[in-house]
C-alpha positions as CSV (number, residue, x, y, z in Angstrom):
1,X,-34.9,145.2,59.7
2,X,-34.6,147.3,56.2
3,X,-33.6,145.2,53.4
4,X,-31.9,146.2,50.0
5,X,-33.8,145.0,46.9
6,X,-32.6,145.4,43.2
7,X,-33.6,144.0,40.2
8,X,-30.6,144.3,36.9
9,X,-31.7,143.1,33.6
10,X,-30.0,144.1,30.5
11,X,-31.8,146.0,27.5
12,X,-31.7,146.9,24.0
13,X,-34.8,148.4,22.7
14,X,-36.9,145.9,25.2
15,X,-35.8,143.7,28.3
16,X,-33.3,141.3,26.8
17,X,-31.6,139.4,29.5
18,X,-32.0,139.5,33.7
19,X,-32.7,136.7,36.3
20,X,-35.6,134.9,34.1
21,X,-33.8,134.3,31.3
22,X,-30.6,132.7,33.4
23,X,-32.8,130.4,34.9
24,X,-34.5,129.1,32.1
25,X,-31.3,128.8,30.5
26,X,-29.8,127.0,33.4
27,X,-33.0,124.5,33.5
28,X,-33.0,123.7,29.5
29,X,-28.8,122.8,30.2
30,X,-30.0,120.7,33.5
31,X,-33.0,118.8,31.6
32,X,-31.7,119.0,28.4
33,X,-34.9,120.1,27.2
34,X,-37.1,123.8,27.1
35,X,-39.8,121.7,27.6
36,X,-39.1,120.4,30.5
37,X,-37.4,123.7,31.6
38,X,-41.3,125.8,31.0
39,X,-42.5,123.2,33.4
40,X,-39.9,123.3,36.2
41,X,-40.2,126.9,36.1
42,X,-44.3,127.0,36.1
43,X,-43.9,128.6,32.8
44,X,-45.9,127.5,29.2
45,X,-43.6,125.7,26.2
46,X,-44.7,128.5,24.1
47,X,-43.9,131.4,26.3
48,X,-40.5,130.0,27.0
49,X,-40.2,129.3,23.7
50,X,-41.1,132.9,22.7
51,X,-38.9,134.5,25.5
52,X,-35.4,132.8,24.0
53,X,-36.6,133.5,20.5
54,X,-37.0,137.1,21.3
55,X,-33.5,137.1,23.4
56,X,-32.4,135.7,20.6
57,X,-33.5,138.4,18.3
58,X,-32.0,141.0,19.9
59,X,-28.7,139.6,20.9
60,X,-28.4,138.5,17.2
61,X,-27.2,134.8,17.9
62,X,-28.6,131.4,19.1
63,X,-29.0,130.8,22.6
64,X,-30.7,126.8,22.6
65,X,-29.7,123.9,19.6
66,X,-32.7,121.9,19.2
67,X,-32.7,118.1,18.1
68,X,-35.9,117.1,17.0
69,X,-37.6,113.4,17.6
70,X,-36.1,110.9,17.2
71,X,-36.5,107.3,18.9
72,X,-35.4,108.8,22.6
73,X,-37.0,112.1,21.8
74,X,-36.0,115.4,21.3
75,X,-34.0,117.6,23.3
76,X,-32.2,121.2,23.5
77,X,-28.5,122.0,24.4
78,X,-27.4,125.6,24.9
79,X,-24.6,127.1,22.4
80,X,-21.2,128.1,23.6
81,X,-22.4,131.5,22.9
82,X,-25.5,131.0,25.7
83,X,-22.8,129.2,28.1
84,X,-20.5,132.2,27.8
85,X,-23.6,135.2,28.2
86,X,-24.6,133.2,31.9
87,X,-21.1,133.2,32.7
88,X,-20.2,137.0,32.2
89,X,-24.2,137.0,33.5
90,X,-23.0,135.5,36.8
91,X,-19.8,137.1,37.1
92,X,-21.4,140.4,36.8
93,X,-24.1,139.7,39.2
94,X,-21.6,138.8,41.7
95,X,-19.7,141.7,41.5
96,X,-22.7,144.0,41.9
97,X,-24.2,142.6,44.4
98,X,-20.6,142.5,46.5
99,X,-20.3,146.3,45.3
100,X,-24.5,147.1,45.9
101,X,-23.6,145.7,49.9
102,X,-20.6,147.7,50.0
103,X,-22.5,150.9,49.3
104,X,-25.4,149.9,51.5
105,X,-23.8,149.3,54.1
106,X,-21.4,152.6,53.9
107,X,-24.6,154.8,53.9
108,X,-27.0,152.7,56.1
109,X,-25.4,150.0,58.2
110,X,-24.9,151.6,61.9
111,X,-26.1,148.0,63.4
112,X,-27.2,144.7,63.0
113,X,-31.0,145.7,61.8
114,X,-29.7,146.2,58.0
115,X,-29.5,143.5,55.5
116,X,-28.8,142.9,51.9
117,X,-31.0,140.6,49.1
118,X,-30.4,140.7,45.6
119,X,-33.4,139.9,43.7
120,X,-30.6,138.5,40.4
């Protein structure tokens, strides 16, 4: 059976947001924490930590709100502007995908032996 793969990130002078970066986002707002987000997602603290930084960089405006220590610990919330970015994320990966199937299948689909996965 052929398959459609596709990767879509977003760039601006370097990758700057794609399927990676959702996820980690979407762990940190599940565990409250990039900590724990690294280690759900096999990843190092510093690397995550390095990876929203440099998102961060380029997009020009806070993605994670740290609180530091405390007696219950620390922990990390996204900001309404990272809530917003996977939304519009999401939306548009929807929509491409819907649209990426459509065109696939106009050009390729005679049968049942085609099939679409996005890789978003």
């Amino acid at each position: 059976m052929l398959v459609l793969k596709y990767k879509i990130w977003f760039e601006e002078e370097g990758k700057v947001f794609g399927k990676g970066p959702y996820d980690l986002l979407s762990c940190v707002e599940k565990h409250g924490s990039l900590s724990e987000a690294a280690k759900q997602l096999n990843m190092s603290y510093t690397k995550a930590f390095n990876l929203i930084k440099s998102i961060e960089g380029r997009l020009g405006y806070e993605l994670i709100a740290t609180k530091v220590g405390g007696a219950k610990g620390g922990g990390a919330t996204l900001t309404e502007e990272a809530k917003e970015l996977m939304n519009m994320y999401q939306l548009f990966m929807l929509e491409c995908e819907f649209s990426l199937k459509t065109i696939f299948e106009k050009y390729f689909v005679k049968d049942e032996k085609y099939f679409v996965k996005g890789d978003h």
